[in-house]
N, CA, C and O of each residue as an XYZ file, in Angstrom:
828
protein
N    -157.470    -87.190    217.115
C    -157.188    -88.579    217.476
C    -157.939    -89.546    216.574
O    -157.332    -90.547    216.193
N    -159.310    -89.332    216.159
C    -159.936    -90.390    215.057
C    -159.194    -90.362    213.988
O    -158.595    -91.346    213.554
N    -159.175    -89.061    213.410
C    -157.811    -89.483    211.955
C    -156.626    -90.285    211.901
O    -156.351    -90.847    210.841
N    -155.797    -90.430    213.030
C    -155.046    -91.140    213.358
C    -155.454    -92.441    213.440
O    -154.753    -93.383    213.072
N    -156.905    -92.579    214.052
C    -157.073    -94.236    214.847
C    -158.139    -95.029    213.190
O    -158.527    -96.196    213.121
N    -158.318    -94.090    212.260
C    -159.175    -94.819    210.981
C    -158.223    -94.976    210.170
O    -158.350    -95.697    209.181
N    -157.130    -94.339    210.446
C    -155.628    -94.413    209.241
C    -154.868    -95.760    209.887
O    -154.388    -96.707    209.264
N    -154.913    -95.545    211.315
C    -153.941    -96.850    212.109
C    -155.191    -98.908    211.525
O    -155.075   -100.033    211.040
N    -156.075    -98.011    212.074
C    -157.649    -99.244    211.615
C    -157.251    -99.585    209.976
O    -157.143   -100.753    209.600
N    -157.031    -98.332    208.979
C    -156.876    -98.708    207.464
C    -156.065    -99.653    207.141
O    -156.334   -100.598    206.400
N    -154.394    -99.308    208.021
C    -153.599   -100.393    207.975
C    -153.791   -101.697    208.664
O    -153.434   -102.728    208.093
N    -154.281   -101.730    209.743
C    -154.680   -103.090    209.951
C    -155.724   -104.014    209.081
O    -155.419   -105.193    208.898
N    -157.093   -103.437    208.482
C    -157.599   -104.017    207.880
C    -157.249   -104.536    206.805
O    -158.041   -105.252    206.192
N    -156.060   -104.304    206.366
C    -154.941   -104.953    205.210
C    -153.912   -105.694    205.820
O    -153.320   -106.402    205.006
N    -153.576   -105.757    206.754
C    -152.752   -106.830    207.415
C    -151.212   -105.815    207.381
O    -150.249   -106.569    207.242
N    -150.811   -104.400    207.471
C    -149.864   -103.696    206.911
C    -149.138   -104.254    208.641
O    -149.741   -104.401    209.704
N    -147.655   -104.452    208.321
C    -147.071   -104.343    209.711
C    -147.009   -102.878    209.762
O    -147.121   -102.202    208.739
N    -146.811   -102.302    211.083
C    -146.549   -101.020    210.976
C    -145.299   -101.065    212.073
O    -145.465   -101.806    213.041
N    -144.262   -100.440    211.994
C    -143.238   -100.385    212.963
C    -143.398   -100.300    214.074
O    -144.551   -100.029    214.410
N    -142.468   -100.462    215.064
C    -142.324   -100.256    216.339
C    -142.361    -99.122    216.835
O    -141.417    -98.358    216.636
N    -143.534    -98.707    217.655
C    -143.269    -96.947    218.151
C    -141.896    -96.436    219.392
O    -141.317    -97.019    220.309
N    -141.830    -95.140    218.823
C    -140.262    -95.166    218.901
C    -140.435    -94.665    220.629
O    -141.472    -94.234    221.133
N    -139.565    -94.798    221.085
C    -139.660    -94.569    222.972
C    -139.843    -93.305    223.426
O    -139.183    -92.268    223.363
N    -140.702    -93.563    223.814
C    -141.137    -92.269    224.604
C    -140.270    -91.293    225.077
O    -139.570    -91.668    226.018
N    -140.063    -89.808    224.586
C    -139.032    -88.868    225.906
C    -139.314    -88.983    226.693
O    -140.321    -89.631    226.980
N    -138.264    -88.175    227.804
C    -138.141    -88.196    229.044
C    -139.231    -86.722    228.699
O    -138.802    -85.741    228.091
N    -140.304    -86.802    229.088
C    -140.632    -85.498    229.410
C    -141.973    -86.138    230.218
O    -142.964    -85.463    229.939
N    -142.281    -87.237    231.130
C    -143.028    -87.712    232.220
C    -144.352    -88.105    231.115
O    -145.353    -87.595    231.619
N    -144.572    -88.514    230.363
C    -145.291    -88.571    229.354
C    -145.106    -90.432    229.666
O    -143.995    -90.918    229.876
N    -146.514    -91.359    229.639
C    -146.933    -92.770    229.682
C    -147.985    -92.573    228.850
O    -148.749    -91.624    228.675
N    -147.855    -93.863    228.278
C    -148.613    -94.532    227.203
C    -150.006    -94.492    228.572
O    -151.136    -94.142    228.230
N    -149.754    -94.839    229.874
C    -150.875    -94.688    230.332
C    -152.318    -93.432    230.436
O    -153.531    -93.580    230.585
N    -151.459    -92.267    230.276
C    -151.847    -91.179    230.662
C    -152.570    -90.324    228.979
O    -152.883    -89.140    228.856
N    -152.654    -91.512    227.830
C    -153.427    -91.125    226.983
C    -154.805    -91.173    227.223
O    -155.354    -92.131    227.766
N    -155.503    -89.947    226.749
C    -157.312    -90.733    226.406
C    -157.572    -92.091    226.168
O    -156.969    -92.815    225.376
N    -158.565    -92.412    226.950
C    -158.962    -93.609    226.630
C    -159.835    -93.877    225.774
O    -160.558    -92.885    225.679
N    -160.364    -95.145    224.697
C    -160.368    -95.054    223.361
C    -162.361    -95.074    223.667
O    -162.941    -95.683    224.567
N    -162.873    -94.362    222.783
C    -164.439    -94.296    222.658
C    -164.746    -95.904    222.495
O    -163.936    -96.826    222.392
N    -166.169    -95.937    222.504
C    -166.772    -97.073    222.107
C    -166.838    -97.387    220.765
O    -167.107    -98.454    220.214
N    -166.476    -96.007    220.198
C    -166.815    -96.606    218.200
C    -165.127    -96.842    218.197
O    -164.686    -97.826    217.605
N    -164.305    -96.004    218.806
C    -162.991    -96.065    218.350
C    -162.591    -97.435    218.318
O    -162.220    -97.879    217.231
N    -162.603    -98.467    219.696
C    -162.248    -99.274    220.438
C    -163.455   -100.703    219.635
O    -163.371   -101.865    220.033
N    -164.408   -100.304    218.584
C    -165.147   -100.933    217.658
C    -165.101   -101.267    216.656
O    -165.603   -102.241    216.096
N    -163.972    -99.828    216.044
C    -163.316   -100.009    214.881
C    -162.235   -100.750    214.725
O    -162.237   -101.347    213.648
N    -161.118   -100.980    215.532
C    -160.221   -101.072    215.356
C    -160.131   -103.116    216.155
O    -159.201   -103.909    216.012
N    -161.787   -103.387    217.105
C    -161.927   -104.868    216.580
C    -161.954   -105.131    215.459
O    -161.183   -105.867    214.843
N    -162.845   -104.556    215.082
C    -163.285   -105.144    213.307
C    -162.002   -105.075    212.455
O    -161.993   -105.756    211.429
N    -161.115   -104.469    212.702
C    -160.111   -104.348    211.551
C    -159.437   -105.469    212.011
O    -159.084   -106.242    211.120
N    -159.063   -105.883    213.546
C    -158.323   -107.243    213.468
C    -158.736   -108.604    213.178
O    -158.014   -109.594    213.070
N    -160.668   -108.472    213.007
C    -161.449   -109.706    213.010
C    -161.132   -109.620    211.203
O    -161.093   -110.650    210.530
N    -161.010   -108.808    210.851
C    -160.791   -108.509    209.265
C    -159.416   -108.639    208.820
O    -159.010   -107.970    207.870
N    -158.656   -109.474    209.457
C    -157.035   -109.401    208.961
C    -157.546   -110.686    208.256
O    -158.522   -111.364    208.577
N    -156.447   -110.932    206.947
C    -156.544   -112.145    206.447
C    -156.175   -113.343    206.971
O    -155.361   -113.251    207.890
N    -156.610   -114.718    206.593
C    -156.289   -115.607    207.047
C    -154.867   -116.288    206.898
O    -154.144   -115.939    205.964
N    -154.479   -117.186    207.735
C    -153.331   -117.707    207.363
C    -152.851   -117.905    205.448
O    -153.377   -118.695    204.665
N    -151.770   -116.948    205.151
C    -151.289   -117.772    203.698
C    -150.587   -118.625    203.652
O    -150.249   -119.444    204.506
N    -150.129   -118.396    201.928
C    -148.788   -120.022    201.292
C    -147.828   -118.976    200.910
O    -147.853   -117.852    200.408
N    -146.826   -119.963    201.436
C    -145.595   -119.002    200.892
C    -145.437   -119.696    199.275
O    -145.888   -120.720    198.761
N    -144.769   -118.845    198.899
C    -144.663   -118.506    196.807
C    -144.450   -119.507    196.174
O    -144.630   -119.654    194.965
N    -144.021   -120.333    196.988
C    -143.323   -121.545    195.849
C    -144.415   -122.835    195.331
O    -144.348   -123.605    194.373
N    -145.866   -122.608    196.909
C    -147.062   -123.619    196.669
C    -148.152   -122.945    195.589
O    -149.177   -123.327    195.023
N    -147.424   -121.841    195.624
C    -149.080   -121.270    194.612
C    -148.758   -122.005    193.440
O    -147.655   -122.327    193.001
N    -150.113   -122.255    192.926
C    -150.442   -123.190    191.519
C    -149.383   -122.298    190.673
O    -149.251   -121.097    190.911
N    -148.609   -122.991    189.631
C    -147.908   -122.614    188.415
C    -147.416   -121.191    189.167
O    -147.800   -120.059    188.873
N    -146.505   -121.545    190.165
C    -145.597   -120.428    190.586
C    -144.865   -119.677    190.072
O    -144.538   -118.547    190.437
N    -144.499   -120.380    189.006
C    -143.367   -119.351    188.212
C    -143.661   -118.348    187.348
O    -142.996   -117.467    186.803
N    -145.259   -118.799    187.338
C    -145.471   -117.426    186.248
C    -145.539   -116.191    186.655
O    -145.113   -115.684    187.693
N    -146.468   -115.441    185.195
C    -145.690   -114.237    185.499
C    -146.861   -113.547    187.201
O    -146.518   -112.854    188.158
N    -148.654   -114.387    186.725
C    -149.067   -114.280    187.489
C    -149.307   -114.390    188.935
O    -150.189   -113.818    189.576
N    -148.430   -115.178    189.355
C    -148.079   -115.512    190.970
C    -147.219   -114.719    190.905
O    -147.610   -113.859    191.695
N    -145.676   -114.166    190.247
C    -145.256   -113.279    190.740
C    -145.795   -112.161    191.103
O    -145.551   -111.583    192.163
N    -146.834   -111.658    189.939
C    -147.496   -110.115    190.595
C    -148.272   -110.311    191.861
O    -148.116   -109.380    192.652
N    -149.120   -111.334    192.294
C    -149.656   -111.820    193.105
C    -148.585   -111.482    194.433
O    -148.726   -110.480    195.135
N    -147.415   -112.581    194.653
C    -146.555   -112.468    195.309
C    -145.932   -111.689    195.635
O    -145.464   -111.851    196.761
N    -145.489   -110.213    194.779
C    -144.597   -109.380    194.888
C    -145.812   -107.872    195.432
O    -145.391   -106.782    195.820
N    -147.110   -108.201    195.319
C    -148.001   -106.887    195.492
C    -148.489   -107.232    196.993
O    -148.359   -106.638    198.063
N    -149.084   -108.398    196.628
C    -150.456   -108.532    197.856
C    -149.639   -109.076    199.393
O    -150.239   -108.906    200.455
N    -148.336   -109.686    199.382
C    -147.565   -109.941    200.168
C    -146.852   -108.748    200.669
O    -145.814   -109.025    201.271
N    -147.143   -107.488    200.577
C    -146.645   -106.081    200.855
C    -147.352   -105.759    202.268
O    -147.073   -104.841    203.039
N    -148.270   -106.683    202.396
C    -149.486   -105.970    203.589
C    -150.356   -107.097    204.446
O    -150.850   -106.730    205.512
N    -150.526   -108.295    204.051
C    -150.711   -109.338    204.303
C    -150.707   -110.899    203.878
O    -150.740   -111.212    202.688
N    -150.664   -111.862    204.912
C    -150.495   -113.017    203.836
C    -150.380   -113.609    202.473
O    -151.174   -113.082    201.694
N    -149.835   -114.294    202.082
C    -150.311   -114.753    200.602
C    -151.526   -115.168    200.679
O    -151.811   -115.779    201.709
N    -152.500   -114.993    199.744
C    -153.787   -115.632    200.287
C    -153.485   -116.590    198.883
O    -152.537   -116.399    198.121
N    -154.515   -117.655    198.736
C    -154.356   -118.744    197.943
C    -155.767   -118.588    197.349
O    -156.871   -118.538    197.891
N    -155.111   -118.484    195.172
C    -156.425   -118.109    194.322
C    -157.481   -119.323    195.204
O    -158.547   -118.911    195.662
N    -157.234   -120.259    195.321
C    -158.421   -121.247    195.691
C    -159.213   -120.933    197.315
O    -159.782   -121.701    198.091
N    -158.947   -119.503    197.373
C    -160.037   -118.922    198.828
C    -161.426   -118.661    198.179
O    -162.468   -119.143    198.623
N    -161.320   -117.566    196.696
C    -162.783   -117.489    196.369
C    -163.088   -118.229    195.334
O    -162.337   -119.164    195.055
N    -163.811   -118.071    194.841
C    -164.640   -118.395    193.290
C    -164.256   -117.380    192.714
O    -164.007   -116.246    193.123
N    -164.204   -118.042    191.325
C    -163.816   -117.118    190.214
C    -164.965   -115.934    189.591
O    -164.721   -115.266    188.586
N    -166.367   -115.808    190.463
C    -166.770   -114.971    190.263
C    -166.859   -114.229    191.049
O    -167.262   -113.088    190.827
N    -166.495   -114.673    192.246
C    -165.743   -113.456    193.627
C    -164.545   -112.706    193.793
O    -164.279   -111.872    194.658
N    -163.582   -113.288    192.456
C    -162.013   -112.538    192.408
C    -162.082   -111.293    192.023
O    -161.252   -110.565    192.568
N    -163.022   -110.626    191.018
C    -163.010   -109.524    190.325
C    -163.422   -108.476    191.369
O    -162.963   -107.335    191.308
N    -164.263   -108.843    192.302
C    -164.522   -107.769    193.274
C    -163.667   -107.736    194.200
O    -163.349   -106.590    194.519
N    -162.960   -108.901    194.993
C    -162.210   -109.274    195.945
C    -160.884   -108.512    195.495
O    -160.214   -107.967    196.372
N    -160.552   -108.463    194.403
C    -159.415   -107.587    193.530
C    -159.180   -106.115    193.738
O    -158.171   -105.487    194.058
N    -160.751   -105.654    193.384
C    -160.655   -104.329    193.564
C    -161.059   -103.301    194.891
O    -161.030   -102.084    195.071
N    -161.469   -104.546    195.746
C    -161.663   -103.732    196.902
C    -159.600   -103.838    197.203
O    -159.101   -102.805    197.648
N    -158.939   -104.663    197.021
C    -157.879   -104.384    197.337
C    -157.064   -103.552    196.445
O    -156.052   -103.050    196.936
N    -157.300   -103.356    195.388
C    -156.605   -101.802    194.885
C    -156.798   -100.791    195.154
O    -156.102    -99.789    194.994
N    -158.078   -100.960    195.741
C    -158.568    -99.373    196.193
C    -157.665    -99.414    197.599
O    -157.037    -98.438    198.011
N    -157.697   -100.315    198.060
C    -156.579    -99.754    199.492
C    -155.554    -99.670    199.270
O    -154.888    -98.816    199.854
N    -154.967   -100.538    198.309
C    -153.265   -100.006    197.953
C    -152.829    -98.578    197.428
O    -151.839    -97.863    197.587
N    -154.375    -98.465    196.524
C    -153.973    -97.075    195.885
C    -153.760    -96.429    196.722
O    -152.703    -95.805    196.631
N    -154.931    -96.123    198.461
C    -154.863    -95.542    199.089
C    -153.848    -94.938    199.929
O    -153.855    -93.772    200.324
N    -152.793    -96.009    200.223
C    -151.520    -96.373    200.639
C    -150.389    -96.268    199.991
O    -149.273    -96.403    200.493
N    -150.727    -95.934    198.433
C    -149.237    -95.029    197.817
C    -148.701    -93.982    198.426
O    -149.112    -92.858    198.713
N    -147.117    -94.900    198.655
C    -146.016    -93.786    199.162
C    -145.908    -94.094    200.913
O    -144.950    -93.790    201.624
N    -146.937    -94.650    201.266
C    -147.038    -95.286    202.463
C    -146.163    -95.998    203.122
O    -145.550    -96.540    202.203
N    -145.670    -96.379    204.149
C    -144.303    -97.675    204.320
C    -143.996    -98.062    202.833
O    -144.515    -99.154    202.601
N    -143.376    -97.586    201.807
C    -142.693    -98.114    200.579
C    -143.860    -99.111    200.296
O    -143.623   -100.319    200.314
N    -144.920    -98.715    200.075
C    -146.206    -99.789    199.737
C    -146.168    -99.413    197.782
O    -146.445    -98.351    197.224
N    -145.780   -100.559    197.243
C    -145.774   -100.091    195.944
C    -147.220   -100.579    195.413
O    -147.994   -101.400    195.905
N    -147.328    -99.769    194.199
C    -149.006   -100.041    193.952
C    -148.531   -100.544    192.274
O    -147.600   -100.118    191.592
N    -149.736   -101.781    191.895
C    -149.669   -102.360    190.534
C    -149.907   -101.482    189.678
O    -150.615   -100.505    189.922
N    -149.241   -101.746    188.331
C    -149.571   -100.912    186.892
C    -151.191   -101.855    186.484
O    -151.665   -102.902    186.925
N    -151.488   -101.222    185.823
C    -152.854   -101.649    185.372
C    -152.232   -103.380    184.070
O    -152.948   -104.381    184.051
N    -151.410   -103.338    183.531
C    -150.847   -104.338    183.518
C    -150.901   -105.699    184.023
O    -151.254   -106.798    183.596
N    -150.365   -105.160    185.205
C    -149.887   -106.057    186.741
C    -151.255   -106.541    187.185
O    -151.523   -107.693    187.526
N    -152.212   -105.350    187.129
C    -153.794   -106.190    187.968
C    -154.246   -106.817    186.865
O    -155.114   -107.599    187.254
N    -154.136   -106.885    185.823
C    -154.770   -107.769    184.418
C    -154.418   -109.327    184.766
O    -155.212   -110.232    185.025
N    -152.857   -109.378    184.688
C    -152.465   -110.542    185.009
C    -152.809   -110.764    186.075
O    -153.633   -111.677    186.018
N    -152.622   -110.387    187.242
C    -153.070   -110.888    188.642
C    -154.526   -111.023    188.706
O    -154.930   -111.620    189.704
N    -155.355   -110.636    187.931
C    -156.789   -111.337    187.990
C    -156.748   -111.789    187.211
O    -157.914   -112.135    187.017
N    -156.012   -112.229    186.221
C    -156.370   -113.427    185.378
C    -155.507   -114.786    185.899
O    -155.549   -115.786    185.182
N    -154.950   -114.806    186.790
C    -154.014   -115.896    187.634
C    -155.239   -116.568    188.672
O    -155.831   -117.632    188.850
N    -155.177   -115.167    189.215
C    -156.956   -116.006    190.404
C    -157.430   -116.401    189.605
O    -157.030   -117.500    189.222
N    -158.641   -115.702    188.826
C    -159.257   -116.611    188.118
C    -158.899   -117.704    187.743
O    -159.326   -118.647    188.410
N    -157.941   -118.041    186.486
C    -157.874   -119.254    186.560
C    -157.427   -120.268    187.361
O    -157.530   -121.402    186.892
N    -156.816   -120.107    188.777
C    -156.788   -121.207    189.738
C    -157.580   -120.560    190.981
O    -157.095   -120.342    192.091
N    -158.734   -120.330    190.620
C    -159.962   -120.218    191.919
C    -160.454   -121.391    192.222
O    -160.582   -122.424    191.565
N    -160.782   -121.032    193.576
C    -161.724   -122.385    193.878
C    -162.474   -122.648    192.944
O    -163.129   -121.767    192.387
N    -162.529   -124.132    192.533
C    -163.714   -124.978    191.637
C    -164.902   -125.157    192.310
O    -164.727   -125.755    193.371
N    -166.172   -124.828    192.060
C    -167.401   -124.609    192.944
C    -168.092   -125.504    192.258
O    -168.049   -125.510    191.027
N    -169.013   -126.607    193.142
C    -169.559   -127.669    193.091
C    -170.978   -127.162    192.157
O    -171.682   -126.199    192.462
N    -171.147   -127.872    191.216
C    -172.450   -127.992    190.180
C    -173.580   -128.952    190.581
O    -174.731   -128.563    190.384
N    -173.370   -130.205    191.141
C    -174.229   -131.297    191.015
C    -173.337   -131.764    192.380
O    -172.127   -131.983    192.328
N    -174.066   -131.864    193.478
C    -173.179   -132.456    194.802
C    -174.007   -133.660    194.903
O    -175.229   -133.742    195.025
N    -172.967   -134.737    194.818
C    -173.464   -135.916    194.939
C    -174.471   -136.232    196.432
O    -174.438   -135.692    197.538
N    -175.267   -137.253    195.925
C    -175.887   -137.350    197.527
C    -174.744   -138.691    198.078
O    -173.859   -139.290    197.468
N    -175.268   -138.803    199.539
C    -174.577   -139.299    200.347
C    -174.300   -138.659    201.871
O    -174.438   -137.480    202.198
N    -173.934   -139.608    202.575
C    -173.714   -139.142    204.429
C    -173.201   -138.081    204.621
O    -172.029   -138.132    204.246
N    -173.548   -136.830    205.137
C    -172.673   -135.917    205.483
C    -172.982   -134.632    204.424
O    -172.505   -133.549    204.761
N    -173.719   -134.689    203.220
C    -173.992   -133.509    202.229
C    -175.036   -132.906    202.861
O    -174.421   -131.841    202.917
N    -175.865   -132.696    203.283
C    -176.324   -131.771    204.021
C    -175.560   -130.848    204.986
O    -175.696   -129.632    205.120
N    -174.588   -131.827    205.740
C    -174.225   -131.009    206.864
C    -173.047   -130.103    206.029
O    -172.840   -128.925    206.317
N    -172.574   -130.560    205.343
C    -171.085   -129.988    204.292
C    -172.277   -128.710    203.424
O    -171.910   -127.535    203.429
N    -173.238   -128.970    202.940
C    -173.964   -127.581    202.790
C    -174.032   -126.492    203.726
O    -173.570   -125.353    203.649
N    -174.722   -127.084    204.658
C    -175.101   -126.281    205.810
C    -174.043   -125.378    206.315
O    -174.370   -124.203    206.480
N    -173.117   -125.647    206.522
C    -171.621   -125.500    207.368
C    -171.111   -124.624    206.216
O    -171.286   -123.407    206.273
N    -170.533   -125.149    205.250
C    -169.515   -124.443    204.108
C    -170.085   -123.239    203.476
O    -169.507   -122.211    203.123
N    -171.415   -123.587    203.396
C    -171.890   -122.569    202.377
C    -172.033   -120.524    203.422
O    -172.283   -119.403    202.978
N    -171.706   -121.048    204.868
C    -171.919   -119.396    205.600
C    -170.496   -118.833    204.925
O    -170.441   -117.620    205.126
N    -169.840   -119.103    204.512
C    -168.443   -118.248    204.120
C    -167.910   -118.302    203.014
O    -166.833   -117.742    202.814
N    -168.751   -119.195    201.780
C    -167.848   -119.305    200.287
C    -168.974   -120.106    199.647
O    -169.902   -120.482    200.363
N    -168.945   -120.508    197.836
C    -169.672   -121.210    197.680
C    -169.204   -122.397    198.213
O    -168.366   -122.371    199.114
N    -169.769   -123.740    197.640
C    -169.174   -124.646    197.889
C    -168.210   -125.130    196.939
O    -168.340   -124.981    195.724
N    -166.953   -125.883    197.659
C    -166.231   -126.062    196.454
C    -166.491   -127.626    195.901
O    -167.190   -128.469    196.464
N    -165.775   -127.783    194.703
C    -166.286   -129.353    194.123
C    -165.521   -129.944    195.301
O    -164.535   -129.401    195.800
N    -166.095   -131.195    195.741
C    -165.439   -132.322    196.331
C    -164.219   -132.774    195.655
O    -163.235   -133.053    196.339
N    -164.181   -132.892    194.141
C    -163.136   -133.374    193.504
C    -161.672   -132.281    193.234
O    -160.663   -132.636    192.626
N    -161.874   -131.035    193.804
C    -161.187   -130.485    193.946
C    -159.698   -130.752    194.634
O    -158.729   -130.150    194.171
N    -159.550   -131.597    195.665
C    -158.702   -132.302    196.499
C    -159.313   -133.985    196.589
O    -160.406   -134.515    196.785
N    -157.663   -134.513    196.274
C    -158.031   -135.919    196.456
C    -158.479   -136.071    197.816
O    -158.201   -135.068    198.473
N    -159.148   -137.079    198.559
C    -159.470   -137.859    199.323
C    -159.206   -137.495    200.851
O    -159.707   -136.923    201.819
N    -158.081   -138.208    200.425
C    -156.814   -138.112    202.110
C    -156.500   -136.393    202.286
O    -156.435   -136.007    203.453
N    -156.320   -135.432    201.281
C    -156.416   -134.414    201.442
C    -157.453   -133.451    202.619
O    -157.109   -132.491    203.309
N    -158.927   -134.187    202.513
C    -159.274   -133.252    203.015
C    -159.816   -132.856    203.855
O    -160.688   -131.989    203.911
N    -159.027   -133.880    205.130
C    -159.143   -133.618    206.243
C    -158.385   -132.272    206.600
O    -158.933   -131.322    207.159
N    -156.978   -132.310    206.184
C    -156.460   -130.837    206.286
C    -156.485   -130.001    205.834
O    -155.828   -129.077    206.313
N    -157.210   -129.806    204.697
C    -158.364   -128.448    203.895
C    -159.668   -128.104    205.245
O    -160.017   -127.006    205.677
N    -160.173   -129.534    205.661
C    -161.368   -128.852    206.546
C    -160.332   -128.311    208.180
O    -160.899   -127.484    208.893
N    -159.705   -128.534    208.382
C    -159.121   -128.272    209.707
C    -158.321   -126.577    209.404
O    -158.233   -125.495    209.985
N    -158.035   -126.976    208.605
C    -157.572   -125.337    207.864
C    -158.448   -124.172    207.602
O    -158.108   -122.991    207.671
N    -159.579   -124.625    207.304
C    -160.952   -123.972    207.370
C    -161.585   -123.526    208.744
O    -162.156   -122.494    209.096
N    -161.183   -125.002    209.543
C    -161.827   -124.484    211.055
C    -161.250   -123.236    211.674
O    -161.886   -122.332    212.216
N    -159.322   -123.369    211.430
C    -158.739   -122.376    212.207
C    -158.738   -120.496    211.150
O    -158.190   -119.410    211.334
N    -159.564   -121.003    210.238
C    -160.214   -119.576    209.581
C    -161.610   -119.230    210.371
O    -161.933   -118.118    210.790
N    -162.191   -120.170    210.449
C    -163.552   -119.322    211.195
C    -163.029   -119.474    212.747
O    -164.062   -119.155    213.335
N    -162.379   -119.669    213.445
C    -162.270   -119.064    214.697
C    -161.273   -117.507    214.882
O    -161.146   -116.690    215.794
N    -160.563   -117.683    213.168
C    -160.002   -116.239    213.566
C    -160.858   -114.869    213.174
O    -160.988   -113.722    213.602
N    -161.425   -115.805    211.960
C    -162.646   -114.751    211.410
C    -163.773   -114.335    212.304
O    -164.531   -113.427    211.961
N    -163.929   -115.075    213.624
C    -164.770   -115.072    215.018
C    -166.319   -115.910    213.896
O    -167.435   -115.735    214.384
N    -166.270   -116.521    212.871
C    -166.843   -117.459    212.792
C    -167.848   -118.942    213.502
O    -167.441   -120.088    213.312
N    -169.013   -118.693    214.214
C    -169.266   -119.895    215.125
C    -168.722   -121.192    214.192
O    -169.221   -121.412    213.089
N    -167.616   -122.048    214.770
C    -167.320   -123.340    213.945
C    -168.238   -124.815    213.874
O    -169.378   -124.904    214.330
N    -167.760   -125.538    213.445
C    -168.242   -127.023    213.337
C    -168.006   -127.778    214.863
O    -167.043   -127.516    215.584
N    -169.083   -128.773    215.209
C    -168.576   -129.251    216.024
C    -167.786   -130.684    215.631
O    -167.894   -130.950    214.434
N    -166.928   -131.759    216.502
C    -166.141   -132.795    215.802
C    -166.616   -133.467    215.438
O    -165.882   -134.139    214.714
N    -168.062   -133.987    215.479
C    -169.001   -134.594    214.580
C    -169.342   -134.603    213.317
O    -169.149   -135.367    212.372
N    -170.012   -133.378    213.518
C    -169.780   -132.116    212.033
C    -168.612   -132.044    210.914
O    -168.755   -131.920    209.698
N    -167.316   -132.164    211.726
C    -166.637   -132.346    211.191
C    -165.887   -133.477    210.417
O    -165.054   -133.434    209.511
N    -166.324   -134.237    210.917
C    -166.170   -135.856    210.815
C    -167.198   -136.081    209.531
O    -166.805   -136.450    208.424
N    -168.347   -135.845    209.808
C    -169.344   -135.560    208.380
C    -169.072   -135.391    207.253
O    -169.091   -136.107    206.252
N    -168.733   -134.090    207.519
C    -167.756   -133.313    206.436
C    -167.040   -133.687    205.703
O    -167.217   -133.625    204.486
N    -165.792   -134.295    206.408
C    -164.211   -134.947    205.721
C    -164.866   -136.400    205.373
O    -164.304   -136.971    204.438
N    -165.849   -137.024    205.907
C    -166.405   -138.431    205.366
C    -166.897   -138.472    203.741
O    -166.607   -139.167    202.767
N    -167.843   -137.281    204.017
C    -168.437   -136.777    202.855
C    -167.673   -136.574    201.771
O    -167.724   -137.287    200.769
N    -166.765   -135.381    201.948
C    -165.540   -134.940    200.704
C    -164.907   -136.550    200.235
O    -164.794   -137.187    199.187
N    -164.652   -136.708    201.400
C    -163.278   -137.916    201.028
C    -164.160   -139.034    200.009
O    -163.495   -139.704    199.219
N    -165.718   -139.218    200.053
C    -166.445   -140.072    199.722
C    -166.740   -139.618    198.099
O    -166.666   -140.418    197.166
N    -167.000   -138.540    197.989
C    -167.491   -137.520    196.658
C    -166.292   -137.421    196.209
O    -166.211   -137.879    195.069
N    -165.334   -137.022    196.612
C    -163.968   -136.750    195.615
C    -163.742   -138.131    194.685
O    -163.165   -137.978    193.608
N    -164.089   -139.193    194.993
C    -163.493   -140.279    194.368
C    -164.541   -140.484    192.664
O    -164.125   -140.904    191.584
N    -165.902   -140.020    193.017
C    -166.755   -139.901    192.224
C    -166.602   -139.754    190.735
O    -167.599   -139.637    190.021
């Protein structure tokens, strides 16, 4: 039963749908009347859903969509979960963030028709993140609210430049952020905090 429940956990921690299980025979057999799941089992298989990715963009918003690099992007990493958007890490977090996910695709060749990249395909697709990764702040201006926009942003990413998004933008960059750390089980901002925050950006972006 663990081989089953770290293989079922593998696919979730990639976001894989896995089909519908097929109906039970008639042979008096209930989903009730299985073992019930251990404490590590029933531990593992939180963590793999606190570990699903966050909401993505569908293909057409990713930066310079048409290339060849959003397609590999689009046509690989959309096999198993969301689109995620190059501007989640820093461009010195893509190269690892990359290969922990080849190592699971590799893992998953032949899997639900899970196709895996040519070495090609991951060249370009890390050279696409990279160049549209989050822009990470050098010199953060002072002003109302930069402390708390440290404090807050920096538990889950670096920080990104303020000038990254105009102004009016980024109230719905930070609200988009909030509903990532409550899925990530993240403690969030409170509306103060948050108010800080979007005062701050909206104030520094213009800079």
């Amino acid at each position: 039963m663990r081989a089953h429940l770290i293989a079922a956990a593998s696919l979730v921690l990639i976001g894989c749908a896995k089909p519908e299980p097929a109906p039970l025979a008639s042979t008096g057999t209930t989903a009730g009347s299985s073992a019930p799941l251990s404490a590590m089992d029933s531990r593992l298989l939180a963590a793999a859903t606190i570990l699903l990715p966050p909401e993505g963009l569908v293909p057409d918003s990713l930066p310079d969509h048409t290339s060849r690099g959003a397609a590999v992007l689009t046509g690989y990493c959309s096999q198993c979960h969301a689109l995620p958007s190059p501007a989640m890490h820093a461009a010195q977090d893509w190269p690892s963030t990359a290969r922990r996910m080849w190592v699971r695709i590799d893992m998953l060749h032949g899997m639900l028709g899970v196709r895996v990249p040519t070495a090609g395909d991951r060249v370009a697709m890390l050279n696409y993140l990279i160049a549209n990764s989050l822009k990470v702040a050098e010199n953060l201006p002072a002003g109302p609210g930069r402390d708390v926009f440290q404090a807050m942003c920096s538990r889950c990413h670096l920080l990104p430049d303020p000038r990254q998004h105009s102004g009016p933008d980024w109230a719905a960059v930070i609200m988009r952020m909030e509903r990532n750390m409550e899925r990530m089980k993240v403690s969030g901002v409170s509306n103060a905090q948050a108010q800080q925050i979007i005062g701050y950006l909206e104030s520094a972006s213009r800079r």
